[in-house]
C-alpha positions in Angstrom: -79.6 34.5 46.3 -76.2 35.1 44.7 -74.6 32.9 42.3 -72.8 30.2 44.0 -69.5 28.7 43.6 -67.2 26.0 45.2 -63.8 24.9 45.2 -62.8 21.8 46.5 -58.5 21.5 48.0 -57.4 17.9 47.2 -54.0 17.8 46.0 -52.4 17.1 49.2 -51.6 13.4 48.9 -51.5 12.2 52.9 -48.3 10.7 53.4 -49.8 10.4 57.2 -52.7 8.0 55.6 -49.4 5.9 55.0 -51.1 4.6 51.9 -50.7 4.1 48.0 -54.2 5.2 47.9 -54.2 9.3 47.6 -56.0 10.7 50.9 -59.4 12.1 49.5 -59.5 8.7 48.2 -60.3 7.0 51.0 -63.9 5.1 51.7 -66.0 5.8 54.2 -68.7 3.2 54.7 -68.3 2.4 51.0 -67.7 6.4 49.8 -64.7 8.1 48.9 -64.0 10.5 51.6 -64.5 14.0 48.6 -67.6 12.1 47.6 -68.8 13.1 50.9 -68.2 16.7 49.8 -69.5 16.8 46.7 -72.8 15.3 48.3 -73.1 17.8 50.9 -72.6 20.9 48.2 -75.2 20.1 46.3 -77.8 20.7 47.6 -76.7 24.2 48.0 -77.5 25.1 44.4 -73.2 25.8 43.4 -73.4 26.6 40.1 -70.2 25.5 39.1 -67.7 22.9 41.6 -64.1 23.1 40.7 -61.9 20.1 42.4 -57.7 21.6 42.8 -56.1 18.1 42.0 -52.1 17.5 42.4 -51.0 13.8 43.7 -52.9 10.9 41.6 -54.9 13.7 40.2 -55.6 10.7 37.5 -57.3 8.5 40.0 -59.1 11.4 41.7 -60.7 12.4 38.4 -61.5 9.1 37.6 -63.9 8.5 41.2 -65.6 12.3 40.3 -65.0 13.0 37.0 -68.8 13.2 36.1 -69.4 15.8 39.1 -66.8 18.7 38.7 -64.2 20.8 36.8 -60.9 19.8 37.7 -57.8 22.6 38.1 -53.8 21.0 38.5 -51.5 21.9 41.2 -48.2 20.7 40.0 -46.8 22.1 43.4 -48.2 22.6 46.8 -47.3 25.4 47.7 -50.3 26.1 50.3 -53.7 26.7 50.1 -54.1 30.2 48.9 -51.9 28.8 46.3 -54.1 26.5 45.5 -57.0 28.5 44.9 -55.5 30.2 42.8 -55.5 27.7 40.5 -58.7 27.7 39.8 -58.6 31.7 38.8 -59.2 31.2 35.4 -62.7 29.5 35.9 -63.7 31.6 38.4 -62.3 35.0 38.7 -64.2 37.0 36.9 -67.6 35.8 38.2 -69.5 37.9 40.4 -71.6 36.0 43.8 -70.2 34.0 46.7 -67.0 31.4 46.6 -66.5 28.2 49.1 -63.4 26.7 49.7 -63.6 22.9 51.4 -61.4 20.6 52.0 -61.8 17.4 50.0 -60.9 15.6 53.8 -63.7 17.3 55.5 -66.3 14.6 54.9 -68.7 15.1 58.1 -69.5 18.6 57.3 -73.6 18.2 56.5 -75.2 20.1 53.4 -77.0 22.2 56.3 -73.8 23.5 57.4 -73.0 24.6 54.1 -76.5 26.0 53.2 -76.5 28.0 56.5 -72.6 29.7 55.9 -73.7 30.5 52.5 -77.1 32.4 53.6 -75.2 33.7 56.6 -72.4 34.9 54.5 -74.6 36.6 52.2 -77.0 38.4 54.8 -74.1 39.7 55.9 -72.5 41.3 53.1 -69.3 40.1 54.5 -66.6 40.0 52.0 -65.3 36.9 54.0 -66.8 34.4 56.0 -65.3 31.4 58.2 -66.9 28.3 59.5 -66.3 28.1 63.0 -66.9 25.5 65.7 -66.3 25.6 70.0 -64.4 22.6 71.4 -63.7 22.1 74.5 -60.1 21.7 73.7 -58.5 24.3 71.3 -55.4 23.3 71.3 -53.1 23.1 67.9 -56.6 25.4 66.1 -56.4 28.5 65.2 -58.6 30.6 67.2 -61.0 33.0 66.2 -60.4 36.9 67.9 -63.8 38.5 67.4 -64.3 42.7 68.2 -67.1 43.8 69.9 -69.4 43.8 67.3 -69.0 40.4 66.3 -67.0 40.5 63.5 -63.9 38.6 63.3 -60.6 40.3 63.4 -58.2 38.1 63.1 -57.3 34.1 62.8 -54.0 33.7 65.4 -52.2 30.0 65.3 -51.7 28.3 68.0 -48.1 28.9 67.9 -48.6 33.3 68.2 -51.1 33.2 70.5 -51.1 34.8 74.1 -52.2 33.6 77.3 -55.6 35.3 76.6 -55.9 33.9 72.9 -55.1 30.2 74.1 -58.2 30.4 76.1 -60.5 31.2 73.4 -62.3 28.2 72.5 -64.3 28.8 69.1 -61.6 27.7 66.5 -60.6 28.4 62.5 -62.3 24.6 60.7 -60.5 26.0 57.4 -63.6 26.0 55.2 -64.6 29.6 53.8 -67.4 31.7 52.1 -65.8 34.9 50.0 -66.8 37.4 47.3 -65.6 35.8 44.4 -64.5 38.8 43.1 -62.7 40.2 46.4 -61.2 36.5 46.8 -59.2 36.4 43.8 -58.0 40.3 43.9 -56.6 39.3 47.5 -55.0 36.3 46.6 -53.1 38.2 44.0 -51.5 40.3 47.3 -50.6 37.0 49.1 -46.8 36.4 50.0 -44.8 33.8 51.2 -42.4 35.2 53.2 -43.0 32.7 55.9 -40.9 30.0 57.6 -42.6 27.3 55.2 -42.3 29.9 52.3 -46.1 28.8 51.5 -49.4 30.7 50.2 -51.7 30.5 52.8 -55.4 31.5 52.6 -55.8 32.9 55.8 -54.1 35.3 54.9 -56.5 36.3 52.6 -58.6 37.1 55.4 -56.0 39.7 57.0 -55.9 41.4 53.6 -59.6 41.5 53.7 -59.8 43.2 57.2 -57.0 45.4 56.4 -59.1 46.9 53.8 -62.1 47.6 55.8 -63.7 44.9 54.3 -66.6 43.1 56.5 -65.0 39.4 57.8 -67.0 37.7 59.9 -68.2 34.0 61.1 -70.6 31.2 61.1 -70.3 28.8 64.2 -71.8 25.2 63.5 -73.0 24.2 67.0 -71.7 20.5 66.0 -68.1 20.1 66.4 -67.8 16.5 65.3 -68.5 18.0 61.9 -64.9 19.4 61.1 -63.2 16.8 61.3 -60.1 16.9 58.7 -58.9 13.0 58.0 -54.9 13.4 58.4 -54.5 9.8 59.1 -55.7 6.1 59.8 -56.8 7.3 63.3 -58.8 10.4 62.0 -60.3 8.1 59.2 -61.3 5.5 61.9 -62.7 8.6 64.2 -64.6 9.6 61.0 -66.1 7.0 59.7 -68.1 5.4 63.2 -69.6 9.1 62.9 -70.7 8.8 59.8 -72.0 5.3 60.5 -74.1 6.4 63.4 -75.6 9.4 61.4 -76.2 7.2 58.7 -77.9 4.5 61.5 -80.0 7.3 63.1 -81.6 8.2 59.8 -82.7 4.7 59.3 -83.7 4.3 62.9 -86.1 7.3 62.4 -87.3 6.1 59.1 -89.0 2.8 60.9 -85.6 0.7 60.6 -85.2 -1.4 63.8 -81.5 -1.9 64.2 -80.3 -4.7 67.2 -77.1 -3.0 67.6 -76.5 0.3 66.2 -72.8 0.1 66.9 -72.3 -3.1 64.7 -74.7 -2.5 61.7 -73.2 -0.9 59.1 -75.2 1.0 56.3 -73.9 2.5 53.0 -74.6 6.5 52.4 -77.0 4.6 49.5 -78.7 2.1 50.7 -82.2 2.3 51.2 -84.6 0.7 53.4 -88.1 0.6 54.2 -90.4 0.9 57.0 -90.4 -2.5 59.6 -86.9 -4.1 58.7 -85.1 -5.4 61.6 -81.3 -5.7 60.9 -79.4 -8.0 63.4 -75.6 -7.0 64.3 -72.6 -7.7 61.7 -74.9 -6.8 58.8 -72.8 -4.9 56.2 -75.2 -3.3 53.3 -73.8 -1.2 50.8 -73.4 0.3 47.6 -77.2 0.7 45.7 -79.1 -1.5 47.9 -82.5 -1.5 48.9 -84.3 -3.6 51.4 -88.5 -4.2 51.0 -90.6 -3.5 53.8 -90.5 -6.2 57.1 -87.3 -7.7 55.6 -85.5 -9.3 58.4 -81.4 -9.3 57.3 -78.5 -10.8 59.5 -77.2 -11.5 61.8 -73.9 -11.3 60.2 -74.6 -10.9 56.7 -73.2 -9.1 53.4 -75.4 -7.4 50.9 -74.1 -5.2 48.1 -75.8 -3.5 45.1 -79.1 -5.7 45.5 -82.8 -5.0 45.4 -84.3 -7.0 48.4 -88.3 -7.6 48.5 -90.8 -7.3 50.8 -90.9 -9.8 54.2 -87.7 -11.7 53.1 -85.4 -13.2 55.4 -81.5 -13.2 54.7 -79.0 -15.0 57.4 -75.7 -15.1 57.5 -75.1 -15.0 54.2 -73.2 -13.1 51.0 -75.5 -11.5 48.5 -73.9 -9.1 45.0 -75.5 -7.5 42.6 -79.0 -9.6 42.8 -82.6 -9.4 42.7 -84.3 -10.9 45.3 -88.0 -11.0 45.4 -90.6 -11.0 48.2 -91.0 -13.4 50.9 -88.2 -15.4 50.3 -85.7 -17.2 52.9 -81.8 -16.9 52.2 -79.2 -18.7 54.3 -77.6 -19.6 56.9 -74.3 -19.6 55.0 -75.8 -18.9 51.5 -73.5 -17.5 48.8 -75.4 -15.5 45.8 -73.2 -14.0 43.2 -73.7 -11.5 40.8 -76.5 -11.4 38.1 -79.0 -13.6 40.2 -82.8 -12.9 39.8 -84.7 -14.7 42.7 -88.2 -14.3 42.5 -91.1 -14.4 45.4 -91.5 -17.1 48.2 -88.4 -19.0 46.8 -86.1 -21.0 49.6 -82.1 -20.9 49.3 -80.8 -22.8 51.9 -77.4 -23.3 54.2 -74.5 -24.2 52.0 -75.7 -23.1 48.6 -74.0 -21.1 45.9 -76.0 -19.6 43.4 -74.5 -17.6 39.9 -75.7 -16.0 37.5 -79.3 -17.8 37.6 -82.8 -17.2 37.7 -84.8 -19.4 40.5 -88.9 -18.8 40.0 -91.5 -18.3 42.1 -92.2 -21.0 45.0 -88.8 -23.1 44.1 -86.5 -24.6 46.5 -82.6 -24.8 46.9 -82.6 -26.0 49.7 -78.9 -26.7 50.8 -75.4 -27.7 50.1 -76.2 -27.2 45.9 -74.2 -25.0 43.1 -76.4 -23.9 40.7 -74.4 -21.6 38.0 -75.8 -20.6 34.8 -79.1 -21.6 35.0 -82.6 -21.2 35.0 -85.3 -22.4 37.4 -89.3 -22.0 36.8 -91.7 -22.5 39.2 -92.1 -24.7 42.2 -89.0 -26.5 41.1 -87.2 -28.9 43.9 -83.6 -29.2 44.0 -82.2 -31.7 45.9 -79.4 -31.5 48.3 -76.2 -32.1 46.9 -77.0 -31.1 43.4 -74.5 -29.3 41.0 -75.3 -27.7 37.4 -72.4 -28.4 36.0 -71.4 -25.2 33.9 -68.2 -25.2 32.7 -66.4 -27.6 30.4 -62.8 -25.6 31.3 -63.8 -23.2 28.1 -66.7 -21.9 27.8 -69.8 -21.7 30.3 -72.9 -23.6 29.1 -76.6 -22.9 30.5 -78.4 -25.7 32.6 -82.4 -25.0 32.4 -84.9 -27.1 34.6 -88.6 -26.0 33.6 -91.7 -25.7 36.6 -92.8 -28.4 38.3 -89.6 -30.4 37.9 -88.0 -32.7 41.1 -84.2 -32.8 41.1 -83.2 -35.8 43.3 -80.4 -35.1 45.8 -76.8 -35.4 44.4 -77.6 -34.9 40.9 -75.0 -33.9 38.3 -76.7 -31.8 35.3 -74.0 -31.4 32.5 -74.8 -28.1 30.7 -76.0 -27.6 28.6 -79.1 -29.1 29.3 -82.4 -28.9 29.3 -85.1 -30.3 32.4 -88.8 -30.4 30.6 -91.6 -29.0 32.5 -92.9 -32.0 34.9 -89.8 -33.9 35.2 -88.2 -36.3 37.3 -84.3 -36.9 38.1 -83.6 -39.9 40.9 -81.0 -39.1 43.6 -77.6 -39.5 42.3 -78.2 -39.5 38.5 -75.1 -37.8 36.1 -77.4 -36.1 33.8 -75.7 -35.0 30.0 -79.1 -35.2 27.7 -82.1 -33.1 28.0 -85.1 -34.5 29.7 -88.9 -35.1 28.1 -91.8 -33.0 30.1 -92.9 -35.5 32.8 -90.3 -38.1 32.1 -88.4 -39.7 35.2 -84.6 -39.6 34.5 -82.3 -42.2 35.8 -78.7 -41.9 35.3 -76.5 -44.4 37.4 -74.3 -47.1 37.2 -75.6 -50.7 38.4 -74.9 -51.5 41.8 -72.6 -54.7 41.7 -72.5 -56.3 45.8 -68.8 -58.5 45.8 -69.7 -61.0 48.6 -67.1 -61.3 51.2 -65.2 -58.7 49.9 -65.5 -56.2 52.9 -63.7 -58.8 55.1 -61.3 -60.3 53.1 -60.3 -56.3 52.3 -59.7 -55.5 56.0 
């Protein structure tokens, strides 16, 4: 195997996308659209990736800036132009060259593993993924000769009658010799209506010299797909959810409805989870084995157990353990660490707390700040009062303890081990281990009053 090279076009900046966010920017199921790219080229053993930047270069390098080299084009003036930027990392190095567009995110690591080794079987100086659609129009088509080898690349615009009918089309991704790649650019002219470089052009040098051109077709055409606008990015991204969907489906996922589950490129899930419709997972998410999430639920960055259930409800950046039961309509925020068999129930907000093993929220409760042991009770109603308008203080409630419903625990505090609080209690002093806590004002009954009022 040669050595390998890529070089990644993303200085356009989309003024179609009609956006302040740059084009390659743009996320698809939770993934910048170049991320995609850089994914997919990996796995090809590149030795070196060099990203050609221009609009919000800044912002671009920020999103990738551990994964490449980055090259400036202060102008566009095309894509052979373009390329050429990147001639003083590359040009002297001897093996095989890609050039990808950074708004080509369907195109699979497959694809790109299968140009390469045809391109280098070959010995073709040049080598252009192609694709057959049913309708050509606005492509490029590909005119072959006889013996296969491509001949030329003719626009839509300067093609005959013949040529228009000529399905298999130019997706604008490329294998060359390194070497031959940057001695060609070096004859490429602008003397065009646009006055642009463009890389194809690179290709007529090539055949002009009796170099070997040729192509690689990829039999799926949903995989060149170029994002040029909202529609395109729309198009894209239901393609990438239902690959992303299939995977899962034929790892053991059960998904209700394919069409209106949608899955992160990072999540991971194991065997026997059924995932109800409106589920949105993303980020570094895993789910345990015979987890049941949704319908109509949000999970991001979390570590789900084994046989949990999680409905309709919000879940960041948490740990949740095994068999526990979220929801309906629970919210937990970042830095949560639930642990196994543990019950959060409808209406209840949970942040930046640990709840133990076999302890129960059960519903319409805040608890903030805190930490749980085991086979604690909370009561409906019940609020860990956290923040004095400052600072944020810590509420703790040891195992074994019963919090009455509507109780008020002013943090910091501490609940012993064992302990009792009655239903309604404003709690603002820690608690002895098995102690009952009572914290009300006396009832006062004004006879008559009710009437006398109405």
């Amino acid at each position: 195997m040669e050595n390998r090279y890529a070089v990644i076009l993303a200085a356009g900046q989309g003024t179609r996308m009609k956006s302040k966010l740059y084009k390659v920017l743009h996320p698809i199921l939770d993934r910048p659209m170049i991320q995609y790219v850089i994914e997919a080229l990996k796995p090809t053993n590149v030795e070196q990736l060099v990203t050609v930047v221009g609009h919000g270069a800044d912002e671009v390098k920020k999103a990738i800036d551990d994964e490449v080299d980055f090259v400036m084009q202060e102008e566009q003036l095309g894509t052979a132009h373009a390329v050429m930027q990147a001639e003083a990392l590359l040009e002297n190095k001897r093996g095989t060259t890609i050039v990808v567009c950074g708004d080509t995110p369907l195109i699979t690591a497959e694809t790109y593993q299968a140009i390469f080794d045809y391109h280098e079987e070959k010995g073709a100086k040049a080598t252009i993924l192609t694709t057959k659609v049913a309708n050509p129009v606005g492509y490029g088509r590909i005119i072959r000769d006889e013996t296969g080898h491509v001949e030329k690349i003719v626009e839509q615009k300067d093609a005959n009658e013949a040529e228009q009918r000529i399905n298999e089309i130019n997706t604008g991704t490329y294998c060359f010799d390194n070497e031959a790649l940057f001695a060609a650019l070096k004859q490429v002219s602008n003397d065009n209506a646009q006055e642009e470089y463009y890389l194809t052009d690179v290709i007529e040098i090539m055949k002009n010299a009796g170099e070997i051109v040729t192509a690689y077709v990829t039999e799926d055409e949903d995989e060149i797909i170029g994002i040029n606008d909202r529609v395109a990015l729309a198009t894209a991204s239901n393609l990438m959810k239902r690959r992303i969907n299939e995977i899962h489906l034929r790892n053991g996922v059960t998904l209700m409805d394919i069409d209106n589950t949608y899955i992160g490129p990072d999540v991971t899930i194991d065997s026997d989870v059924t995932i109800y419709p409106g589920t949105v997972l993303t980020g570094e998410t895993h789910i345990g084995a015979s987890s049941i999430i949704g319908p109509n639920t949000e999970i991001v960055d979390c570590h789900i157990g084994n046989n949990s259930l999680i409905r309709q409800s919000v879940v960041t950046n948490s740990k949740i353990g095994s068999n526990v039961n979220i929801g309906p309509f629970a919210h937990i925020r970042p830095e949560t660490n639930i642990g196994d068999e543990v019950r959060v129930g409808n209406f209840v907000e949970v942040k930046k707390s640990t709840i133990d093993n076999r302890s129960k929220v059960s519903h319409l409760s805040y608890i903030g700040d805190a930490t749980l042991g085991t086979n604690v009770n909370v009561g409906c109603g019940s609020i860990t009062v956290n923040y004095d308008g400052k600072n944020k203080h810590e509420t703790v409630i040891e195992d074994d303890s019963f919090i009455g419903c509507n109780t008020n625990l002013i943090a910091p505090v501490t609940v012993k081990k064992g302990s009792l609080i009655a239903a309604g209690s404003t709690i603002n002093e820690d608690v002895p281990e098995d102690a009952l806590a009572i914290a009300r004002t006396p009832q006062v009954n004004k006879e008559g009053y009710a009437k006398k009022f109405k």
